[in-house]
PLY file of the C-alpha trace (Angstrom):
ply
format ascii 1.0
element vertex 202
property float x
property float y
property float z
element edge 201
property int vertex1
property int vertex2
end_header
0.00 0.00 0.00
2.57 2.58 0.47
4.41 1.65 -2.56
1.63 2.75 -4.41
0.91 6.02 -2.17
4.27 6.69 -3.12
4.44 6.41 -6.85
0.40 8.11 -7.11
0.24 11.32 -8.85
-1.73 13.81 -6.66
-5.61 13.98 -8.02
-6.56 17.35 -9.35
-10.26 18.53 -10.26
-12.12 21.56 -12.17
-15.33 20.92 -10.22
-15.30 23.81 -8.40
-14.61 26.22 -11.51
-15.79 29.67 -11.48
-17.23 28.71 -7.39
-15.84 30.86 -4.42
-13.03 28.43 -2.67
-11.19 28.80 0.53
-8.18 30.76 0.06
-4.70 28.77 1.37
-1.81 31.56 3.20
1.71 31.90 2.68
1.95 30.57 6.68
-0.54 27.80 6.12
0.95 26.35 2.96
4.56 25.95 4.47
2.76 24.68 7.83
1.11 21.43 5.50
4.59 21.23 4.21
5.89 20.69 7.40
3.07 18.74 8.49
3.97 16.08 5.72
0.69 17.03 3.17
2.83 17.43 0.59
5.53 14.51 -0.33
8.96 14.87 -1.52
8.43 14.21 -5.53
5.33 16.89 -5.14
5.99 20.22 -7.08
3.43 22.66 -5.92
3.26 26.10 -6.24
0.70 28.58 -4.08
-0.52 31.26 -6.67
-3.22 34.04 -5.37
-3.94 31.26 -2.38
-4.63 28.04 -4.31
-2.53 24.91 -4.48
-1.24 24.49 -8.21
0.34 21.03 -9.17
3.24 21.30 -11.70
4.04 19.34 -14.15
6.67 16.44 -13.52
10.34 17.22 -13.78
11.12 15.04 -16.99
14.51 14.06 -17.97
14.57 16.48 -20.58
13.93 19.53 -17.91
16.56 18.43 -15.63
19.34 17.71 -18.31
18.32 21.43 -19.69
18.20 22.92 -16.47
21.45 21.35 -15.43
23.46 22.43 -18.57
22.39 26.29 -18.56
22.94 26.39 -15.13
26.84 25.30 -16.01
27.21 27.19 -18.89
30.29 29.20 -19.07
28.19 32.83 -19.53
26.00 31.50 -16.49
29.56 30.48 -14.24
30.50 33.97 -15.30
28.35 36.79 -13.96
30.08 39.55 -12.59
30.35 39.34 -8.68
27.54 42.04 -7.81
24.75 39.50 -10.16
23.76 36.19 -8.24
21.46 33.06 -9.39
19.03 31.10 -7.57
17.84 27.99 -8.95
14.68 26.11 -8.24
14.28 28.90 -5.43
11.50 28.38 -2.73
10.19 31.96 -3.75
7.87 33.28 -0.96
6.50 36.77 -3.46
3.46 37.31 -1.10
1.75 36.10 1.71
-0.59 34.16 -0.97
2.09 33.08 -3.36
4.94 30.96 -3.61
6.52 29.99 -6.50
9.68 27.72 -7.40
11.26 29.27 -10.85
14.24 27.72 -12.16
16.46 30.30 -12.27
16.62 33.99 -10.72
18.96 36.25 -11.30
19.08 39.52 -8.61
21.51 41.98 -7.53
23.86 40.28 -5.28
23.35 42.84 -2.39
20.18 41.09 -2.00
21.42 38.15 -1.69
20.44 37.73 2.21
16.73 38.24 0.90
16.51 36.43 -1.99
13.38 33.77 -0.18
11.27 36.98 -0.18
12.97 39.05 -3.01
10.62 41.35 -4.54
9.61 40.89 -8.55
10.62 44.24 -9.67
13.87 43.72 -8.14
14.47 39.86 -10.10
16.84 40.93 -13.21
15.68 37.83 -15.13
13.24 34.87 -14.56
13.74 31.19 -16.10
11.71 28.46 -16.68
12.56 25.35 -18.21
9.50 24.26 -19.71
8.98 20.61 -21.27
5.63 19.42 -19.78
4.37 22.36 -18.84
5.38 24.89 -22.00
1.68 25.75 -22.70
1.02 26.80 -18.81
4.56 28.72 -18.49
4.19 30.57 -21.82
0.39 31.62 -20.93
-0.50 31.58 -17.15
3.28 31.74 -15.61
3.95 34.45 -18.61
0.28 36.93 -17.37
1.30 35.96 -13.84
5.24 36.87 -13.84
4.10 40.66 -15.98
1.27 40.85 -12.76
4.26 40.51 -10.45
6.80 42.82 -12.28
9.43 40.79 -13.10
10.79 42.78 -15.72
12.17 40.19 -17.72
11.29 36.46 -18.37
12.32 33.72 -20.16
10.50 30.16 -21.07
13.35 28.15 -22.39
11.85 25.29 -24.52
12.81 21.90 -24.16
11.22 19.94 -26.81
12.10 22.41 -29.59
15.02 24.27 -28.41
14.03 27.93 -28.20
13.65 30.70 -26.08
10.52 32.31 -25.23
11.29 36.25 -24.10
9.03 38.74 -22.42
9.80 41.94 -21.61
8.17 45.30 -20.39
5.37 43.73 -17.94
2.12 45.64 -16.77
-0.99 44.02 -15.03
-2.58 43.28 -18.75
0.82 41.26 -19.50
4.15 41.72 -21.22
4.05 44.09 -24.31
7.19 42.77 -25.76
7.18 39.17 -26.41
9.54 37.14 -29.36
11.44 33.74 -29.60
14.73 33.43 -30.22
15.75 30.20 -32.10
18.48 27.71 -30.29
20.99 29.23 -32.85
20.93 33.12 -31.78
22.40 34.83 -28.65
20.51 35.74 -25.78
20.97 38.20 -23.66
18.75 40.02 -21.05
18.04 43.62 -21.05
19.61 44.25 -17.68
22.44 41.67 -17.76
24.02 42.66 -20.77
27.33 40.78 -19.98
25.20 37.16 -20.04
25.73 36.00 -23.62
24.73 32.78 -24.50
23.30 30.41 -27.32
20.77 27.36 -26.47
22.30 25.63 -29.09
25.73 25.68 -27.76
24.65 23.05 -24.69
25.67 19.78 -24.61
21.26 18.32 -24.68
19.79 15.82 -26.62
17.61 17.15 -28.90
0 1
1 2
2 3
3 4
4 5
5 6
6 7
7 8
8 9
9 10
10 11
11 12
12 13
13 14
14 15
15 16
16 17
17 18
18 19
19 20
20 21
21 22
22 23
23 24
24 25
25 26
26 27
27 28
28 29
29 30
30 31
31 32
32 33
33 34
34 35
35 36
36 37
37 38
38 39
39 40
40 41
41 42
42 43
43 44
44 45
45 46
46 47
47 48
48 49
49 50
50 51
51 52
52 53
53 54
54 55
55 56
56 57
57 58
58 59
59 60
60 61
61 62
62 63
63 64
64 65
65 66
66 67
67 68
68 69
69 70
70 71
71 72
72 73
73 74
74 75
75 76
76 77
77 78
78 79
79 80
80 81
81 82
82 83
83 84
84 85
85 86
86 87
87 88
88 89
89 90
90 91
91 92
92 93
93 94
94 95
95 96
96 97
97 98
98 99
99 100
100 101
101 102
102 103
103 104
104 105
105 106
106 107
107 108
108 109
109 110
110 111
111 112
112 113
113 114
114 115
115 116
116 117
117 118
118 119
119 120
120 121
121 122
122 123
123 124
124 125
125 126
126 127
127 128
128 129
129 130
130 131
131 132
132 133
133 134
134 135
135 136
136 137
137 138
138 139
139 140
140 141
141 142
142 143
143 144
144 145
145 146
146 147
147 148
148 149
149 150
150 151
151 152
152 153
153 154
154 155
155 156
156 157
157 158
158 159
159 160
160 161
161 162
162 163
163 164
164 165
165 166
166 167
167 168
168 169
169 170
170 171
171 172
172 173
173 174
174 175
175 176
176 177
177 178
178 179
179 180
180 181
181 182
182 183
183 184
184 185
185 186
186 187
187 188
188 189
189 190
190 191
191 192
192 193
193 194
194 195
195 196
196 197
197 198
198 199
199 200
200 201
């Protein structure tokens, strides 16, 4: 029996769409962490006080995430940029999300669990499963927050999604840049790199 608890993929439902629902705190979230609710393998993120279920961390997402994260332009910031990745991000008392990658001024590094969007430089996801959700909802929800930049790196089709210039209604400037061109965000114009210059299988 706890063989299969363990391998069980947490049930989700849409009954309740569009009907008032009880809305989940910052405090209370991390206290059903603690109490166990949640297992180990469970992604889930706390957006605007509901529980969200991620998709599962394929092979492909963690080979990506693994090679941009060692990428020489990545392993060479300049010593006042720093980089979280798959950061516990607590960005209000009814969200908490777990991005990829975050890069922030370095100064903030002490407050980086509670770092506030308009102060992230540049937000990654690494999107295989889930590249509809983090190019639409993550994409509306990131431009809500602030985060002035954003990136949806794509997996299954190596590409870059980029957003820039956020407001409530979403990010006015959006384009994707195939594996074969540079990227490099607005406000860390010393990170130049090329998607297709990682060692992934395609």
């Amino acid at each position: 029996m706890n063989e299969i608890m363990q391998t069980k993929v947490l049930p989700t439902t849409q009954a309740a769409a569009g009907v008032p629902r009880l809305r989940w705190t910052l405090t209370e979230f991390e206290r059903l962490a603690e109490l166990g609710f949640f297992r180990e393998e469970d992604h889930i993120e706390l957006i605007g006080g509901e529980l969200v279920p991620l998709a599962p961390k394929t092979v492909r997402h963690e080979v990506m995430r693994g090679e941009f994260g060692n990428c020489r332009p990545m392993r060479g910031l300049p010593k006042d940029l720093g980089t979280a990745v798959a950061l516990g991000w607590r960005v209000s008392e009814d969200t908490y999300l777990e991005p990829d990658f975050l890069c922030y001024p370095e100064a903030r590094k002490r407050d980086i669990p509670w770092l506030p969007p308009t102060e992230v430089l540049l937000a990654i996801e690494i999107a295989d499963l889930s590249l509809e959700f983090d190019t639409t909802f993550k994409a509306k929800l990131y431009a809500t927050l602030g985060v002035r930049e954003y990136w949806v790196v794509n997996v299954v089709s190596p590409a870059t999604h980029v957003y820039c210039n956020p407001s409530a209604g979403g990010y006015a400037e959006a384009r994707t840049v195939p594996a074969s061109e540079p990227l490099t965000p607005l406000l860390v114009p010393s990170f130049v790199m090329r998607l297709a210059d990682l060692r992934i299988e395609k």
